[in-house]
C-alpha positions as CSV (number, residue, x, y, z in Angstrom):
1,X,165.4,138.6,87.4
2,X,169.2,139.7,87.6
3,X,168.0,141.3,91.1
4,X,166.1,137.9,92.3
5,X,169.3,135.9,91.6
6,X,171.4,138.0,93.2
7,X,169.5,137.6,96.3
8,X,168.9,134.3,96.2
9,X,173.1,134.1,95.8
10,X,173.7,136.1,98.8
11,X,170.7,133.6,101.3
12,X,173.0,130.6,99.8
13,X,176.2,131.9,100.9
14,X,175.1,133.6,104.2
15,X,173.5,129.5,105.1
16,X,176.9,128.4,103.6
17,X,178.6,130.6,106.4
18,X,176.3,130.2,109.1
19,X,176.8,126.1,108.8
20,X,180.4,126.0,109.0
21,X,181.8,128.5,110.5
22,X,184.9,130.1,110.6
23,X,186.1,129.6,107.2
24,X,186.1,133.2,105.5
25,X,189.7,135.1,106.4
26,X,191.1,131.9,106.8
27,X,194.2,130.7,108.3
28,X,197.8,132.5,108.8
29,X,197.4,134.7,106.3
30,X,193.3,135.3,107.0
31,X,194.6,135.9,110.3
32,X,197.0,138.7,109.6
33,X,194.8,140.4,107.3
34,X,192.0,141.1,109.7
35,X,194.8,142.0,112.1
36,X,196.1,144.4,109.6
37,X,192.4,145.4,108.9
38,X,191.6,146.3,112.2
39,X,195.1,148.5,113.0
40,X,193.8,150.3,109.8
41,X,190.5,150.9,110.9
42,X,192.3,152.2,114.4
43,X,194.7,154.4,113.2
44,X,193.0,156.0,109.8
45,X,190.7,158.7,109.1
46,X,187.4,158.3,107.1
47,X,189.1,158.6,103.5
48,X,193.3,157.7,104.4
49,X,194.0,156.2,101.3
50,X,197.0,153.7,103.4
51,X,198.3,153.9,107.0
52,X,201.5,154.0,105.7
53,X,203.9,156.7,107.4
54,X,207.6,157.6,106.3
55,X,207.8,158.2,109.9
56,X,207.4,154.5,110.7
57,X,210.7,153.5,108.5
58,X,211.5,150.0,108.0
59,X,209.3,149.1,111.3
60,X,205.8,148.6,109.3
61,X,204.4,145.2,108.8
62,X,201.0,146.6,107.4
63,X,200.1,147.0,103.4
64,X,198.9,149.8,101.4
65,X,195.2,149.4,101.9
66,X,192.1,151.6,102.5
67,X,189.3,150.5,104.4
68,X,187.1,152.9,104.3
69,X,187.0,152.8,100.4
70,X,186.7,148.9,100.3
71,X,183.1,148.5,101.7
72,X,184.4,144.7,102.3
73,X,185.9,146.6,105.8
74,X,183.3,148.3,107.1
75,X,181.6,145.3,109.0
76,X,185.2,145.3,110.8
77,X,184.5,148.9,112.2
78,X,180.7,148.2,113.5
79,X,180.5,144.3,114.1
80,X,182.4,141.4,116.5
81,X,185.2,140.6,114.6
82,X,183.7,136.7,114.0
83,X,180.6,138.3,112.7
84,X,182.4,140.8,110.3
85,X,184.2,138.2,108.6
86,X,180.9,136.2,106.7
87,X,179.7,140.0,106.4
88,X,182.5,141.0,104.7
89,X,182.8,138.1,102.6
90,X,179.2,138.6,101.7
91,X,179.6,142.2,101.0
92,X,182.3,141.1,98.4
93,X,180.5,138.6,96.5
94,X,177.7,140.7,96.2
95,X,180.2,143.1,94.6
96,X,182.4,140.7,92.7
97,X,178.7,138.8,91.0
98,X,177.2,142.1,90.3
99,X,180.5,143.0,88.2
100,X,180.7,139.5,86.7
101,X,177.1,140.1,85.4
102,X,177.8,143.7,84.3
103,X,180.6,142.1,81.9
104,X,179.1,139.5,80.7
105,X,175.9,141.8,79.8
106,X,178.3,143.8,77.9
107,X,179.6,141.3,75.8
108,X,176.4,141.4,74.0
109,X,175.6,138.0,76.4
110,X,171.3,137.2,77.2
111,X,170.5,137.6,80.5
112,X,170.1,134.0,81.6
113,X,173.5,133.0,80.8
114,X,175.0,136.0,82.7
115,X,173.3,135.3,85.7
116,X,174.0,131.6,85.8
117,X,178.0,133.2,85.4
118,X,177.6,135.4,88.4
119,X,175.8,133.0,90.6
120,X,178.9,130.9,89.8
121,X,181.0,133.2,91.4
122,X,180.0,131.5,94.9
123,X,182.2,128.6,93.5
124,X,185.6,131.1,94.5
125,X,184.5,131.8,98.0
126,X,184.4,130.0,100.9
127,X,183.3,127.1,102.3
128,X,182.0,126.1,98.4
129,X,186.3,126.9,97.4
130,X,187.2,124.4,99.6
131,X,185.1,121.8,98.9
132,X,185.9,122.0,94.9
133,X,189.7,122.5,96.1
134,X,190.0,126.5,94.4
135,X,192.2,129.0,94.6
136,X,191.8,130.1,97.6
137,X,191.9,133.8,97.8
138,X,188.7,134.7,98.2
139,X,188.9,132.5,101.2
140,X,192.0,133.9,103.1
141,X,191.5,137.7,101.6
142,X,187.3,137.8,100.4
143,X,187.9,142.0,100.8
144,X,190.4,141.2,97.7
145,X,187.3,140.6,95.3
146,X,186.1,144.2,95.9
147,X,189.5,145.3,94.3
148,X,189.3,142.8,91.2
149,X,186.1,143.2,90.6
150,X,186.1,146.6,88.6
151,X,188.5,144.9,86.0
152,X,185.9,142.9,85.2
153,X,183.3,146.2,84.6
154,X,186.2,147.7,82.6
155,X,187.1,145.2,80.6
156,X,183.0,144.7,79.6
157,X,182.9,148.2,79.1
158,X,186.3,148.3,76.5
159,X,184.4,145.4,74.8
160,X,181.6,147.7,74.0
161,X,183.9,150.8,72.7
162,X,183.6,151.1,69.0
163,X,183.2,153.8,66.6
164,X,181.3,156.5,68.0
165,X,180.7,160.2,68.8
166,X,183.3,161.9,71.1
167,X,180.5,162.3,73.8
168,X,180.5,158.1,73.6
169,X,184.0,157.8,73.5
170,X,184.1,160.0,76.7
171,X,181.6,158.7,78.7
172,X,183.3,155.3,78.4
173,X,186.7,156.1,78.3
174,X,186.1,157.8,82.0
175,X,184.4,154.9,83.0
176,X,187.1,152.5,82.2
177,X,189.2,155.2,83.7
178,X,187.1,155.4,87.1
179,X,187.0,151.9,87.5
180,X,191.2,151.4,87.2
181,X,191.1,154.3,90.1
182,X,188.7,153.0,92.0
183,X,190.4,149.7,92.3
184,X,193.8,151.4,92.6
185,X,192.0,153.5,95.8
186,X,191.1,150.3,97.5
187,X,194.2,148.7,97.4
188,X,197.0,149.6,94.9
189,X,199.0,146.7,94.8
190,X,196.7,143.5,94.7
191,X,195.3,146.1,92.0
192,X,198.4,145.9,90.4
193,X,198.4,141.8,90.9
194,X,194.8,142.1,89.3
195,X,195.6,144.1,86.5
196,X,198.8,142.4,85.6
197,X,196.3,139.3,85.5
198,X,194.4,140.8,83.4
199,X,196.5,142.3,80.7
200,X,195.9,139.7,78.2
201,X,192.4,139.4,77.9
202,X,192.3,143.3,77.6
203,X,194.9,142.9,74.7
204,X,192.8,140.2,73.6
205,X,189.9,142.2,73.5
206,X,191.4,145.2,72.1
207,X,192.7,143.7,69.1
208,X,189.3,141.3,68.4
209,X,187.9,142.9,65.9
210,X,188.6,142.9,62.3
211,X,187.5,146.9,62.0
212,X,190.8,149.2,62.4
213,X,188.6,152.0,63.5
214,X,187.2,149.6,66.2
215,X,190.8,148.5,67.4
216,X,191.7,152.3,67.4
217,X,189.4,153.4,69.3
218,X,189.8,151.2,72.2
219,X,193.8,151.4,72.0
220,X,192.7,155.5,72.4
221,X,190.6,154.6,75.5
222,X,193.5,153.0,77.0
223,X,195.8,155.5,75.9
224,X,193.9,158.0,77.5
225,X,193.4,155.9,80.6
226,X,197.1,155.7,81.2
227,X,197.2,159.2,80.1
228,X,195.3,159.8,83.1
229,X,196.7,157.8,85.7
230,X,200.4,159.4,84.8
231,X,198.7,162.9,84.9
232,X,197.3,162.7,88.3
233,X,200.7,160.9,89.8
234,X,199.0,157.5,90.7
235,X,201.1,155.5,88.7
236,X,204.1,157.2,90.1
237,X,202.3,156.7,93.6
238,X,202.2,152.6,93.1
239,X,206.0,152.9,92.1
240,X,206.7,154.2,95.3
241,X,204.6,152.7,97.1
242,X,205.5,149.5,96.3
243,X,209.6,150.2,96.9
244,X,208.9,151.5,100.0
245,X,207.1,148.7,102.1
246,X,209.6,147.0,104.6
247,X,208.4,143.6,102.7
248,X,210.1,144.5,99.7
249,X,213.3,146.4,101.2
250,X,213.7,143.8,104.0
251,X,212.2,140.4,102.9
252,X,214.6,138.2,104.0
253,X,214.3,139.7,107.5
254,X,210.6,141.0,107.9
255,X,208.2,138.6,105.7
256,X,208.4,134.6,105.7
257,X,211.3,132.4,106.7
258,X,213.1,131.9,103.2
259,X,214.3,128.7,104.4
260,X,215.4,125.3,102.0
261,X,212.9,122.9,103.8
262,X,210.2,123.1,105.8
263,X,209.8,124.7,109.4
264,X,207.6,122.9,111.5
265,X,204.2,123.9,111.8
266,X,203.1,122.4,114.7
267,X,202.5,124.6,116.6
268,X,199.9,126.6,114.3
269,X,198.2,123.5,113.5
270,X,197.7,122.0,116.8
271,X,198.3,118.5,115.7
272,X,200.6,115.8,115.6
273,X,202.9,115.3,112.6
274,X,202.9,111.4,110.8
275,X,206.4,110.1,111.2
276,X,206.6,110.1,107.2
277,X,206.1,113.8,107.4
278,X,209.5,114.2,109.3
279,X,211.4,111.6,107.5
280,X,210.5,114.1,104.6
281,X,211.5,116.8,106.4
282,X,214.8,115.7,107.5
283,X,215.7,114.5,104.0
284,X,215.2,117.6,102.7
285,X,216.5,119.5,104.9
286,X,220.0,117.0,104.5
287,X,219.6,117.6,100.1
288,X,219.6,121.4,101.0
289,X,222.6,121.3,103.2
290,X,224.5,119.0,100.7
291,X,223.3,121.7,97.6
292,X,224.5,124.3,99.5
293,X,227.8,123.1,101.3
294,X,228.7,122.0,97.4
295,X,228.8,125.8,96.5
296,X,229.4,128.1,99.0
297,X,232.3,125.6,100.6
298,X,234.0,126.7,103.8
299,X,232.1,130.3,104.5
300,X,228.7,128.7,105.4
301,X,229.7,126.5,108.6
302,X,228.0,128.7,111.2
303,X,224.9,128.3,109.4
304,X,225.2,124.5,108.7
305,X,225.4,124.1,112.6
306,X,222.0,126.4,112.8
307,X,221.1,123.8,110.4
308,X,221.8,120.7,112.4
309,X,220.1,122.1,115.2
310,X,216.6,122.5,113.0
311,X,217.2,118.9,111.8
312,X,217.8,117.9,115.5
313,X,214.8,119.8,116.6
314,X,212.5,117.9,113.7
315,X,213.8,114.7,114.8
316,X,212.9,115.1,118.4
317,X,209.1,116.4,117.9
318,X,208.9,113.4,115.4
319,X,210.0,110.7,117.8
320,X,213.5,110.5,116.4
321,X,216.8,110.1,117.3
322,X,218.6,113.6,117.1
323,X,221.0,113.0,114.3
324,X,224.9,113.0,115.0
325,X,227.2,114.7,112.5
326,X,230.3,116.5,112.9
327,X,230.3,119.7,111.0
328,X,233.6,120.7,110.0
329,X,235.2,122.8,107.2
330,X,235.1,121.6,103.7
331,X,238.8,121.4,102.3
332,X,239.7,123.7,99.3
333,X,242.3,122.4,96.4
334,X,243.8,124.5,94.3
């Protein structure tokens, strides 16, 4: 029965896909990430855990990720690009349902109930995410479910720990274990988003029964888990990793515009702006400089003027007259 559902999940979404098109990696950020997928499918071996060099410096705009452990790539390497994106998403719902169902089954959960769980996992992946206005990152990164999805197994599987024989406590212990790494393998640090996510309901779970044996056991799973994952240098390796990226040492400079009001979009979108939109626009843009001018006084002027010329440049795609103000030093009392 689980098998049937599942099947009859995938047909749904592939139709889904097929109808409107173009919605899985969607958008800017869509956009970049099948960019970056692609450069790591180019410049990777079969089992390069990130294409990440210390050679490459600051001068690195792509993430820690391995495609060829996150079967949500492989369509990339072997299809057209517009092709491997519905693949790919359908690759990761497959995955992210069939580990929603695997949890759900552990928590001691009939079988009708789990799969009516994982065939709602359709409702976080696009086009269904837009129409019930989701989160939306199955929809700009579906590869992204692969990585969350054995959280999902592990916490099922701490659920089921309880007092038991040391071959049990093994055997679950090192799947709970396996499952962390694997997710770690595919991409450590929207693992790490995922797993700081989940913290509290694996607390939550830990510390659910009313037996102390029970709660001990499972804080020895994790114990051990972490145990693990300090042994072999992988949590050192995501403390690294995630100092070295030029987004975190440079993300001012390298990564979005950290900018008090909005830069136009226009030209991404393709479309004309309403009017309103750049009234809005320059307003803000006006609060920000009047925020800012009241405390950093006379050392910002230089970048006041770059200001004026955004507001200027707003006004003019808008329809509006350029405004006229005179940027001078503020004057300083003692």
């Amino acid at each position: 029965m689980a098998g049937l559902a599942l099947l009859a999940l995938l047909v749904a979404q592939w139709m889904l896909s097929a109808a409107i098109h173009g919605t899985n990696y969607d958008g800017g950020d869509g956009k970049m990430a099948q960019a970056m997928i692609l450069a790591a499918l180019k410049f990777t071996k079969v089992f390069d855990v990130t294409a990440l060099s210390p050679i490459e410096g600051m001068g690195s705009q792509l993430v820690p990720v391995n495609v060829w452990g996150n079967p949500a790539h492989w369509p990339f390497a072997f299809l057209d690009k517009e092709v491997a994106t519905d693949v790919s998403a359908l690759i990761a719902l497959a995955v992210f349902a069939t580990a929603c169902y695997v949890m759900t089954r552990c928590f001691t959960i009939s079988v009708v109930p789990s799969v009516i769980a994982a065939q709602l996992s359709i409702a976080l992946f696009a086009p269904t995410v837009m129409v019930l206005q989701l989160s939306t990152i199955f929809c700009i990164n579906p590869d992204d479910a692969v990585v969350f999805a054995p959280h999902l197994v592990a916490l099922g599987l701490l659920a089921r720990l309880e007092r038991c024989t040391w071959r049990a406590f093994a055997l679950t212990a090192g799947a709970i274990f396996a499952m962390l790494l694997y997710s770690l393998y595919c991409d450590p640090l929207w693992s790490l988003v995922s797993g700081f996510s989940w913290a509290l309901p694996f607390a939550v779970v830990t510390f659910s029964s009313r037996r102390r044996g029970t709660i001990l056991v499972r804080l020895a799973a994790l114990a051990c888990c972490v145990g693990l994952l300090l042994v072999t240098g992988v949590l050192e390796y995501v403390y690294t990793l995630s100092q070295y990226t030029a987004r975190v040492q440079f993300a001012t400079v390298l990564d979005r515009p950290r900018v008090e009001f909005a830069i136009l979009h226009n030209n991404h979108s393709g479309g004309q702006k309403p009017k309103s939109v750049g009234k809005l626009q320059v307003v803000g843009a006006l609060q920000s400089i009047g925020r800012r001018d009241r405390c950093e006084g006379n050392a910002n002027v230089e970048r006041r003027q770059h200001d004026q010329g955004m507001i200027n440049a707003v006004c003019s795609q808008n329809g509006q007259r350029p405004l006229r103000t005179k940027l001078e030093p503020q004057q300083t009392f003692g």
